[in-house]
N, C-alpha and C positions, 0 to 999 in steps of 0.2 A: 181261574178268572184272569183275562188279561187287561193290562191300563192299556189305554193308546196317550201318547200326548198330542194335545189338541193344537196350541199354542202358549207362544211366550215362553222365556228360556228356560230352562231343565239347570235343577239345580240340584251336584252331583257333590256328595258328599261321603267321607270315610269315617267310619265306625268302629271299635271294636265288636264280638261276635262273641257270644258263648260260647266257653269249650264244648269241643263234638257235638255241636248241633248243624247241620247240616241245612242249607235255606237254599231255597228252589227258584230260579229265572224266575220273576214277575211275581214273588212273592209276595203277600204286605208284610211289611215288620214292626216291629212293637218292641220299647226297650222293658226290659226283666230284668230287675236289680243293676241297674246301671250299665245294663247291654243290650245289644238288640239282639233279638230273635225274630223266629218266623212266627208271626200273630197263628194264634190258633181258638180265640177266644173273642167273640165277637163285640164284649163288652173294654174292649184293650183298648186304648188311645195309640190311631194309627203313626210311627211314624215315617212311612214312606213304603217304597216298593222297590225289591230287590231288582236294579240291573243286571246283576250277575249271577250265575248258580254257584255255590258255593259248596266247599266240602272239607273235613277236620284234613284229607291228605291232600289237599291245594297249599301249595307255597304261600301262598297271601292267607290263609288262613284267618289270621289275626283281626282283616279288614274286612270292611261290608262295605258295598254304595247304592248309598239311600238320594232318590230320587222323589223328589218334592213338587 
C-alpha cells in the first residue's frame, strides 16, 4: 500500500526500531513494547509510515522516521 501526502507539512520524526526487525519503504508502523515496528496487525494503533527502508545491517539501524 502506498501514502501519497496530500498537503500541509510532513512531519518527520526519529524513533528507535526493534532489534532485527527489518521495516519496508512506505511501511505503517506501530510502536511494540516501547518501539516501533512494522504494523502487521490491523487492530494496532497506527503510528506513522516508514520513509525509509530499513535493515538490522544499515548504519542507522537504531533510527526509524515516522511520518505523520
Amino acid at each position: 500500500m502506498s501514502f501519497i501526502h496530500v498537503k500541509g507539512p510532513a512531519v518527520t520524526e526519529y524513533f528507535a526500531k526493534l532489534v532485527s526487525t527489518a521495516i519496508a519503504n512506505s511501511a505503517v508502523v506501530s510502536f511494540s513494547s516501547g518501539y516501533l515496528a512494522q504494523a502487521k496487525n490491523v487492530s494496532v494503533t497506527i503510528a506513522g509510515v516508514a520513509i525509509k527502508a530499513i535493515a538490522s545491517t544499515d548504519s542507522d539501524f537504531n533510527i526509524l522516521y515516522k511520518q505523520a
